[in-house]
MARKOL-372187 format. One record per atom (N, C-alpha, C): x, y, z; residue in three letters. Coordinates in Angstrom, 2 decimals. Example, Ala and Ser with C-alpha at 12.3 -4.5 7.8 and 13.67 -1.06 7.14 Angstrom:
REM MARKOL-372187
{{13.19, -5.69, 7.80}, ala}
{{12.30, -4.50, 7.80}, ala}
{{13.20, -3.30, 7.80}, ala}
{{12.85, -2.25, 7.08}, ser}
{{13.67, -1.06, 7.14}, ser}
{{12.90, 0.03, 7.87}, ser}
END
This chain:
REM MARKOL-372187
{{234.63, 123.58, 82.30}, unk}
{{234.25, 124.78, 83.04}, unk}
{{234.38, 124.56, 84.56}, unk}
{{233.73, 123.33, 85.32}, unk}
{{234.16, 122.70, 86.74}, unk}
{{235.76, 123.29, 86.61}, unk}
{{236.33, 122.56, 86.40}, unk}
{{238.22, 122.54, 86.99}, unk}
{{238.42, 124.10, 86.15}, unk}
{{237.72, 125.05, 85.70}, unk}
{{237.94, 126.29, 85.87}, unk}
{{238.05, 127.19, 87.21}, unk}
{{236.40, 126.65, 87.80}, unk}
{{235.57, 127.32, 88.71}, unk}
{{236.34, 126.80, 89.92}, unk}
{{237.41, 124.85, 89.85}, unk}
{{237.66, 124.86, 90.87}, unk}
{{239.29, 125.66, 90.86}, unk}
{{240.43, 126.20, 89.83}, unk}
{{241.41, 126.53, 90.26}, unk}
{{241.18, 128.03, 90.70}, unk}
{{239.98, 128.90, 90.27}, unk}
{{239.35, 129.88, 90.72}, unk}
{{239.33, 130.28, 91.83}, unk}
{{238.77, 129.19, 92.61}, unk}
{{238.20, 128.82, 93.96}, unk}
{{239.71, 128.99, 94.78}, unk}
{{240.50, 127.97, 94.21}, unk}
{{241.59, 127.60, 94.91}, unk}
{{242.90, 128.87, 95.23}, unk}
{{242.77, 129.68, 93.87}, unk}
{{243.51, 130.76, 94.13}, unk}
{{242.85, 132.01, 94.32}, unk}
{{241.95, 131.70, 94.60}, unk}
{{241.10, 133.38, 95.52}, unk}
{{241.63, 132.62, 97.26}, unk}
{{241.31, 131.61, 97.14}, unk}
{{241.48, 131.23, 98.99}, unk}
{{243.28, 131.50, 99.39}, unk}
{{243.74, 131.32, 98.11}, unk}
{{245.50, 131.20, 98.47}, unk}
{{245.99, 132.82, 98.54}, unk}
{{245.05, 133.63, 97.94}, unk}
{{245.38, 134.92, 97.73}, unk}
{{244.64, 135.41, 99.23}, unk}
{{243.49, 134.61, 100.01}, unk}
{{243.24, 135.76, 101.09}, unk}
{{244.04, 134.75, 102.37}, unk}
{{244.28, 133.27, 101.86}, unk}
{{245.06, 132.85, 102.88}, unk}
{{246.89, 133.52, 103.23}, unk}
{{247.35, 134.36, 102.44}, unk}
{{248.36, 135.05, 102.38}, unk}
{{248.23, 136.15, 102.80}, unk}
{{246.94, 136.86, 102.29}, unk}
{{246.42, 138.25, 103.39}, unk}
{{246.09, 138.18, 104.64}, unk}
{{245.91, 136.96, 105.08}, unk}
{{245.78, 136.54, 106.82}, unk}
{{246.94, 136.66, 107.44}, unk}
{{248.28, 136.39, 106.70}, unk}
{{249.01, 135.91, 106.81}, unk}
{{250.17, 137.49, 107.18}, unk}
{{249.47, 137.74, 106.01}, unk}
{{250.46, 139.41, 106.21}, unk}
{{249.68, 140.05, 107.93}, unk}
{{248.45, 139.87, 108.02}, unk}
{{247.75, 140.22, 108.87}, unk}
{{248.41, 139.96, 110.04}, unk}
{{248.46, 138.85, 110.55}, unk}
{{249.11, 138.14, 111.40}, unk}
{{250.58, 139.00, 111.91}, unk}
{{251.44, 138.73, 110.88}, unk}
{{252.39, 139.25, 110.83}, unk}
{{253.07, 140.51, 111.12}, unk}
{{252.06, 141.35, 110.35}, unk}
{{251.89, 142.94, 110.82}, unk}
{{251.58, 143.36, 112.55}, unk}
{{250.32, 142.44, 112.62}, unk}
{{249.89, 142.79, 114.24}, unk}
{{251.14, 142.03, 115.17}, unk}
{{251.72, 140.59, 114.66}, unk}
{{253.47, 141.08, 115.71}, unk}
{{254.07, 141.56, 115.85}, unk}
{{254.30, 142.63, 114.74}, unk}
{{255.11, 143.63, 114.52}, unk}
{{255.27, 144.69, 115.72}, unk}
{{254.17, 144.89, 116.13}, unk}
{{253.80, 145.47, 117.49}, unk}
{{254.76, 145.40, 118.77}, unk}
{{254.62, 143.82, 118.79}, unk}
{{256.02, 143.65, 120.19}, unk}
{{257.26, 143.93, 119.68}, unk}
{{257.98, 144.28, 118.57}, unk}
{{259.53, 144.34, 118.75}, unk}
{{259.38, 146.53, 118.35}, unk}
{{259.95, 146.74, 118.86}, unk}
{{260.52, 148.49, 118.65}, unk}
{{260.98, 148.78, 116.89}, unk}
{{260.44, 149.75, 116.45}, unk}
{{260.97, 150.14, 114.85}, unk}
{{260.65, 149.12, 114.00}, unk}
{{259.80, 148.37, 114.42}, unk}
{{259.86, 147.50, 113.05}, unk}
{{259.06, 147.91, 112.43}, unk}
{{257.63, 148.17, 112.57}, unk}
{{257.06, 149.55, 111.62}, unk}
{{257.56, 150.85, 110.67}, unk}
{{258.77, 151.04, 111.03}, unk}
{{259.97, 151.83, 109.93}, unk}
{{260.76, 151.22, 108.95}, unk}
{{260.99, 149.64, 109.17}, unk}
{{261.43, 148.84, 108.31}, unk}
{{260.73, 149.19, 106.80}, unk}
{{261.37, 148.61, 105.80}, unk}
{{260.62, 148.27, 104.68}, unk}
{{259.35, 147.31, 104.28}, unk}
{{259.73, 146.21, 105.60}, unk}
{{258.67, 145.46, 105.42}, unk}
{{257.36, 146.11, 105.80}, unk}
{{257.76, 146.92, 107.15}, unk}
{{256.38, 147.35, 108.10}, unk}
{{255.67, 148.33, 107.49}, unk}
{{256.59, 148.93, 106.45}, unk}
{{256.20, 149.80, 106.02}, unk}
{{255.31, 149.54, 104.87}, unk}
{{255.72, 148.49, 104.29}, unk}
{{254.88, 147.24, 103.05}, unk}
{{253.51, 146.92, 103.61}, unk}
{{253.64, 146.30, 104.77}, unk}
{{252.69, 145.50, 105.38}, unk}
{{251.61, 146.66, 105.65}, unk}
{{252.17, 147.90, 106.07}, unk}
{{250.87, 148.85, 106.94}, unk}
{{250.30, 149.71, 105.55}, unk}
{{250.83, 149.15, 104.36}, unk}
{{250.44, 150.16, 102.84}, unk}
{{248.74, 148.91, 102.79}, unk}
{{249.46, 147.54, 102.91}, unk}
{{248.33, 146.67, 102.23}, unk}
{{247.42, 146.41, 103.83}, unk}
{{247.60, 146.53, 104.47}, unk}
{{247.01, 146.09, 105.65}, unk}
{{246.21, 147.18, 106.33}, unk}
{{246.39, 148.14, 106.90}, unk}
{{246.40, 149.05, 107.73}, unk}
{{244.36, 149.66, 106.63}, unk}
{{244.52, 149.88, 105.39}, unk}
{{243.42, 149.94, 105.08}, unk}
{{242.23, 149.30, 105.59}, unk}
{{242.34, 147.83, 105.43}, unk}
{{241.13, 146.71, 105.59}, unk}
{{241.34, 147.29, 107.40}, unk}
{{242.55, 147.04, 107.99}, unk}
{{241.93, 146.88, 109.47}, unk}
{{241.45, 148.07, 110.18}, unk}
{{241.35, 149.64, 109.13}, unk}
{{240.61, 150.69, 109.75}, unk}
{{239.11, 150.41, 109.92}, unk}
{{238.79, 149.41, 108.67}, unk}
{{237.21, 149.02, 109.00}, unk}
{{236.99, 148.70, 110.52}, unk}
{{237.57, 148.02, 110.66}, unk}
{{237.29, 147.20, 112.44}, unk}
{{238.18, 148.01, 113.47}, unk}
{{238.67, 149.90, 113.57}, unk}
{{238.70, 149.86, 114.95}, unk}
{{238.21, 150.22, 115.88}, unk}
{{236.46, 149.80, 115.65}, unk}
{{235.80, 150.02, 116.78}, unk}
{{235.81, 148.75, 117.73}, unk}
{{236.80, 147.70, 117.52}, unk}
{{236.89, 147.04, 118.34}, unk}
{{237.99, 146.93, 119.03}, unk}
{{238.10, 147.99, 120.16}, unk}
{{239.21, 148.20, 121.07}, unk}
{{238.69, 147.88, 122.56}, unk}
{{239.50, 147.12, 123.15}, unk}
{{239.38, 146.94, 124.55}, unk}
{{240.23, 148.00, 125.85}, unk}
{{239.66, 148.91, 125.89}, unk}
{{241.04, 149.89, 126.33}, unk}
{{242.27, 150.18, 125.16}, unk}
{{243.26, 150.11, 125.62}, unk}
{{244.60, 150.37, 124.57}, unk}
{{244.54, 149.02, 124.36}, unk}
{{243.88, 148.15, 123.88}, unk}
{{244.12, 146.62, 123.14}, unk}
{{243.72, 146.81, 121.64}, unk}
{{243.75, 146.45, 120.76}, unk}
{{243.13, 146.75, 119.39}, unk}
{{243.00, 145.65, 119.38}, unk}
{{241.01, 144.68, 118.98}, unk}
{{241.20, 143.65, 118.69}, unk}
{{240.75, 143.81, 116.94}, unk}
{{241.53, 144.92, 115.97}, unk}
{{240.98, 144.97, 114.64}, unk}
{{241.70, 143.57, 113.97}, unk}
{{242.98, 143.50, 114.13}, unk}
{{243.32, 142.23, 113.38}, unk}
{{242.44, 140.73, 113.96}, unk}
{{242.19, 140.60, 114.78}, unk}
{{241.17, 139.06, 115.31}, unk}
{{239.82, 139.88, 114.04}, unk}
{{239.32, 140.93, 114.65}, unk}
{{237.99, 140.74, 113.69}, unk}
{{238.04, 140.59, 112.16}, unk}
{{239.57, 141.79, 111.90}, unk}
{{239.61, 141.05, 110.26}, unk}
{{240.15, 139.94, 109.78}, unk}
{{240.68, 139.06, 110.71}, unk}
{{240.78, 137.27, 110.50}, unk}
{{239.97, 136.62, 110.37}, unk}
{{238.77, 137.35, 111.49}, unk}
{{237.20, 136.36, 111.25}, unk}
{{236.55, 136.73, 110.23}, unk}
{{236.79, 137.82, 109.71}, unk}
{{235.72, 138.18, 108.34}, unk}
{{236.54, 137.61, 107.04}, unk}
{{237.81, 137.59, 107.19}, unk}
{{238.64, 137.06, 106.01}, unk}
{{237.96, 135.53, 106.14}, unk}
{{238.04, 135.00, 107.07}, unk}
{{237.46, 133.45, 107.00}, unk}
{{236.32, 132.99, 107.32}, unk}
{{234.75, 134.12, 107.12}, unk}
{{234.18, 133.54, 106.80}, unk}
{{233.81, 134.06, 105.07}, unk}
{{234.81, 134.86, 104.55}, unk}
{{234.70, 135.18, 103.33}, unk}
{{235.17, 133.94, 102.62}, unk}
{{236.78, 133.56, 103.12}, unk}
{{237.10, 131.82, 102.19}, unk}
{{235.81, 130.95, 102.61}, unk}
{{235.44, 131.02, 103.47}, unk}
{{233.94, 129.84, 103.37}, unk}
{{233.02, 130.40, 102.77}, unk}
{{232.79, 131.32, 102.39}, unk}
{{231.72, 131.51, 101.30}, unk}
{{232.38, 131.54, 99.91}, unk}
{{233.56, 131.74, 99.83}, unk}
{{234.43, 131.79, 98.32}, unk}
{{233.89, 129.87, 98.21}, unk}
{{234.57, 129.91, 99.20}, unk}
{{234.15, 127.99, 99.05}, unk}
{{233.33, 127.49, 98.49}, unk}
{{231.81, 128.17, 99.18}, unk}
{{230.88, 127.57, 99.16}, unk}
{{230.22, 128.07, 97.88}, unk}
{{230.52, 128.74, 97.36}, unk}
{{229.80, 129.11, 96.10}, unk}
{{230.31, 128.32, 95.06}, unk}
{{231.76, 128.12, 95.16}, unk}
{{232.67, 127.21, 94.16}, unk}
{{232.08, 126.06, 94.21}, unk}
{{232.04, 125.62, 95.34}, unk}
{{231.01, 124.36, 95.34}, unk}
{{229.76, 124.00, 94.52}, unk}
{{228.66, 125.18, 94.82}, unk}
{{227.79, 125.37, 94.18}, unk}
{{227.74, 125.18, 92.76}, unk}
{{228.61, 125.76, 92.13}, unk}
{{229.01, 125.88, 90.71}, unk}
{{229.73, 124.70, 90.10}, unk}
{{230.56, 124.08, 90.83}, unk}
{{230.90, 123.19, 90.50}, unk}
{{229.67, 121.91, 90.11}, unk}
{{229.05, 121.95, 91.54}, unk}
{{227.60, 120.93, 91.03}, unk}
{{226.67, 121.56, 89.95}, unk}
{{226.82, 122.55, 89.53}, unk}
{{225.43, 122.52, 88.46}, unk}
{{226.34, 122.62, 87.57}, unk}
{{227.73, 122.66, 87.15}, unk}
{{228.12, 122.03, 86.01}, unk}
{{228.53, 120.55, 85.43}, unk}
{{228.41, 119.80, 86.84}, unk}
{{228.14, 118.76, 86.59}, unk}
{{226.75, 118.28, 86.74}, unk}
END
C-alpha cells in the first residue's frame, strides 16, 4: 500500500509540475506578437487562463502578477501533496 501512496504522490507532483510549466510558458507568450492565435496559445489559454482568473486581483498597474501567485499556490499545494504522502506512507509502515 506504501509504494502505492508513494507513485500517487509522485504523479500528482509530475502532473502539477507540468501545469507550472504550461504556466510559465503561457505568461511568455506575452512578449512575442500572435502567439496567443497559435494553436498552442490557444491550448495553453483553454487549460490555463481558468486557474489564473482566480488571482487577477493581483495587478500592479498594467502588470498582471496572476501567473507568480498561481506558481506559489501550485507549490505550496506539491508541498502539501508531499506532505500528506509522507504521512501515509509512515502509518503504513
Amino acid at each position: 500500500m506504501a509504494t502505492f501512496v508513494f507513485y500517487a504522490v509522485e504523479i500528482i507532483n509530475k502532473l502539477i509540475s507540468a501545469y507550472m510549466l504550461a504556466i510559465v510558458v503561457y505568461a511568455l507568450m506575452s512578449w512575442f506578437p500572435n502567439s496567443y492565435g497559435t494553436a498552442i496559445g490557444r491550448f495553453l489559454a483553454r487549460i490555463v487562463e481558468p486557474f489564473e482568473r482566480l488571482f487577477n486581483f493581483a495587478t500592479i498597474g498594467m502588470i498582471s502578477l496572476a501567473p507568480l501567485v498561481a506558481l506559489a499556490v501550485l507549490t505550496f499545494v506539491q508541498y502539501g501533496v508531499t506532505y500528506v504522502g509522507n504521512l501515509l506512507i509512515g502509518f503504513f509502515y
